[in-house]
Structures are given as structure tokens and as C-alpha cells.
C-alpha positions in Angstrom: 0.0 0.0 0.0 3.2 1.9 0.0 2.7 2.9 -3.5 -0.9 4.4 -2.8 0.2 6.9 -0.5 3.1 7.7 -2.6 2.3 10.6 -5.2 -0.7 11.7 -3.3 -0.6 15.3 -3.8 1.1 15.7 -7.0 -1.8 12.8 -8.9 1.1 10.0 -9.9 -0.2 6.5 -8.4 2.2 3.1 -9.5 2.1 -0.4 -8.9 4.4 -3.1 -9.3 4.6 -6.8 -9.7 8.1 -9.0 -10.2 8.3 -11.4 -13.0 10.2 -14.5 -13.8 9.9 -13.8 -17.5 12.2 -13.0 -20.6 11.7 -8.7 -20.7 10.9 -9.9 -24.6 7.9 -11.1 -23.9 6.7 -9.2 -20.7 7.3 -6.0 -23.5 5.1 -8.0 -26.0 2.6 -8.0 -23.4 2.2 -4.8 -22.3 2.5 -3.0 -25.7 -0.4 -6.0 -26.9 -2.9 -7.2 -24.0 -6.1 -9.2 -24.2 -7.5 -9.7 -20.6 -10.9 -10.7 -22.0 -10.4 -13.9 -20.3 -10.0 -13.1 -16.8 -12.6 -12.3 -14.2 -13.0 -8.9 -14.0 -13.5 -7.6 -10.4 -16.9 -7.2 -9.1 -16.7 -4.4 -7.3 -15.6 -2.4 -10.4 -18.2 -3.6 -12.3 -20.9 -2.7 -9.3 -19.8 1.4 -9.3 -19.2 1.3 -13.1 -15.8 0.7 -14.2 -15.9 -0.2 -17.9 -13.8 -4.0 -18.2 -10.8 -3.3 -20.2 -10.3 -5.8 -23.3 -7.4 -5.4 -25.3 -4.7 -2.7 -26.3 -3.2 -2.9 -29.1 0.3 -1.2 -30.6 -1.6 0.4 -34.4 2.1 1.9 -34.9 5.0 1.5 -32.9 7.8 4.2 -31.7 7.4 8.1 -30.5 4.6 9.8 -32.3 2.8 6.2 -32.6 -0.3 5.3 -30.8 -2.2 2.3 -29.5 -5.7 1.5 -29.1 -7.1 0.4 -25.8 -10.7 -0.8 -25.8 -13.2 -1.3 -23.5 -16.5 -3.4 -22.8 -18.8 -0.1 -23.1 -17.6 0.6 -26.6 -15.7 3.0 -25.2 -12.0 3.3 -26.2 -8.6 5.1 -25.1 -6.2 6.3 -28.2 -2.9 6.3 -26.5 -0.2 8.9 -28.1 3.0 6.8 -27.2 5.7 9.7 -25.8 8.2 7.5 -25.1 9.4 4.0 -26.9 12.4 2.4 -25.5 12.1 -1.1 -26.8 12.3 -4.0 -23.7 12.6 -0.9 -21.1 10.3 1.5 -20.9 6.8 2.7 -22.6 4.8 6.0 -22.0 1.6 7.2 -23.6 -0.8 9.9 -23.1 -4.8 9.1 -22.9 -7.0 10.3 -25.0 -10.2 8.6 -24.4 -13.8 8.7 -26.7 -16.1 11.0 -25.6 -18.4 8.2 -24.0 -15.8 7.2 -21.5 -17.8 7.1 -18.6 -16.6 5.5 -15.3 -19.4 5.2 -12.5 -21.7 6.0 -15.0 -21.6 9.5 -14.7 -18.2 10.6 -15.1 -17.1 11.1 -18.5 -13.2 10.3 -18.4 -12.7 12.9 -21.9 -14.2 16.0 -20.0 -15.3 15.4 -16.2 -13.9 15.9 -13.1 -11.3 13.4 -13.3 -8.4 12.7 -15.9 -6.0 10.4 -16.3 -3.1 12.3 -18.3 -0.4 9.8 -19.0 0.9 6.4 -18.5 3.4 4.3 -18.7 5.3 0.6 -18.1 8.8 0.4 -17.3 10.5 -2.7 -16.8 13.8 -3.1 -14.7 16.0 -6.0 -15.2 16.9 -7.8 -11.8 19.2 -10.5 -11.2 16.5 -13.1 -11.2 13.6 -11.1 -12.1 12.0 -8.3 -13.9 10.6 -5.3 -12.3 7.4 -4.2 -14.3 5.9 -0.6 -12.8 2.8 0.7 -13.7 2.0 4.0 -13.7 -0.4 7.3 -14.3 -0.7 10.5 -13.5 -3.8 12.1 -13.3 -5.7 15.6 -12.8 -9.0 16.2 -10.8 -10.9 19.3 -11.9 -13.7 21.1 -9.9 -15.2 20.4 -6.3 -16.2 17.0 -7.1 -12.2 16.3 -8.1 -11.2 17.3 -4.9 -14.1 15.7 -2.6 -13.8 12.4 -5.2 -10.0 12.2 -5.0 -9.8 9.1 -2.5 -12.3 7.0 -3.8 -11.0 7.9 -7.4 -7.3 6.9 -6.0 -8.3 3.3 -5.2 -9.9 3.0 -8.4 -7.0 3.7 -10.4 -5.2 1.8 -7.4 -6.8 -1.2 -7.7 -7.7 -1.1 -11.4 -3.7 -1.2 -12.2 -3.1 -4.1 -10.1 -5.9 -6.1 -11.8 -4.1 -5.2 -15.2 -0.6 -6.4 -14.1 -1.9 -9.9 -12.3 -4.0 -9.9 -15.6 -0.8 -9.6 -17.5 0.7 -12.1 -15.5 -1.6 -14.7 -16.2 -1.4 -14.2 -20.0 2.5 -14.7 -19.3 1.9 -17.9 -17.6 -0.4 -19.2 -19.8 1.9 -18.3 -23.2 4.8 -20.1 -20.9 4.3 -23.5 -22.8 
């Protein structure tokens, strides 16, 4: 929970899992996703989190983008700023204008905003490092009286991604 309380104030929130995996194919993971398979988390689906399905690399490198979509139709084009192949991958979000998240709040021009993410992966000795991270801007009273419950979201919602990539690692193992 370290991570939670870290980047509190200035809207950056990471998570991180270790991987016994080539950084090859943890990269081919994150830059190309399908977590249809997996159980999504009830609670999310209860206050309206849309269930992510796949995110795919349309063209790779700075200036390139990739196309995350979602189970409400709703999609994220994400403007890669930073491509440094096996390392480190950062995008900006720029979600459809019916990204909505507890039904209400539209993600492309409500109180919240997720600006940027990004994975980086850091080679250990017998392991690689994968982080997870976003920053993120909360606009207007609601942002600021919202901001907890919208932390854990984001919180939470990042680890199910990286145990969701996990599990697509493990099951490509063989």
C-alpha cells in the first residue's frame, strides 16, 4: 500500500509486480494485451468501471499510438511519448467521448483525468521489475471531494491489469 500513498498530492499512483519472464515477452505484453479472459472484479463492475479488453500497438515508436478498448464501446487512443524497446513505454490518454466511469463521469471532459501512462521494466538479477503508472488531474469540487475514492480506483484497477498480464505470461509459458 506503499505505492498508494506515494504521489498523493502531486496525482502520480504506481504499482508493481516482479516477473520471472524474458523482458521480450513481458514487453510483447504490455504494448499487446487481451485480458478478455480473466474475471474482472466485481466491485468495479458494481460502481461502473468499464472492463478493459485489449490494447493494441496500431504503430510503434514516439509519435505512434495504441488502441485500448473497453467493454462499453468505449476506447482510449494512447499517443506513445516515449518507446524504449524491452525498457520503458509512455503514452498519453486520450479517451472517446463516452468514456464514462461510475456512469456518470465522463473520463474525456469530467472531473477526473488520467493524463499519461506508462510501463517500465527493470531487469533484476533473477527477475524483472514491471511498474505501472499514471498521473492524473481532478478538476472542480467533485475532483477534490472524489479524490480518495478515485485513487483506489486507479489503485486497484492497475493491479488487476498487471496480475491480468501475469496470467497471460503464464499461460503463453508452454
Amino acid at each position: 500500500m506503499k505505492n498508494f500513498f506515494q504521489g498523493y498530492r502531486s496525482r502520480f499512483i504506481y504499482n508493481t509486480i516482479f516477473l520471472n519472464f524474458d523482458r521480450t515477452d513481458i514487453w510483447n505484453e504490455i504494448t499487446n494485451v487481451t485480458v478478455t479472459q480473466f474475471k474482472f472484479p466485481f466491485l468495479f463492475s458494481i460502481i461502473g468501471v468499464p472492463k478493459p479488453l485489449s490494447a493494441e500497438v496500431i504503430r510503434k515508436g514516439v509519435g505512434g499510438y495504441r488502441v485500448a478498448s473497453f467493454s462499453n464501446d468505449a476506447q482510449f487512443k494512447q499517443e506513445i511519448l516515449e518507446w524504449v524497446e524491452n525498457k520503458k513505454y509512455r503514452f498519453k490518454f486520450n479517451p472517446t467521448d463516452n468514456f464514462r466511469v461510475g456512469y456518470l463521469m465522463n473520463l474525456s471532459n469530467g472531473p477526473f483525468e488520467i493524463k499519461t501512462g506508462g510501463y517500465e521494466l527493470i531487469k533484476g538479477k533473477n527477475e524483472v521489475k514491471l511498474i505501472l503508472s499514471s498521473n492524473y488531474k481532478l478538476n472542480g469540487f467533485l475532483g477534490v471531494i472524489a479524490h480518495l475514492p478515485f485513487r483506489l480506483v486507479v489503485y486497484f484497477f492497475q493491479k488487476h491489469l498487471l496480475n491480468g498480464i501475469r496470467k497471460n505470461l503464464e499461460l503463453h509459458k508452454d
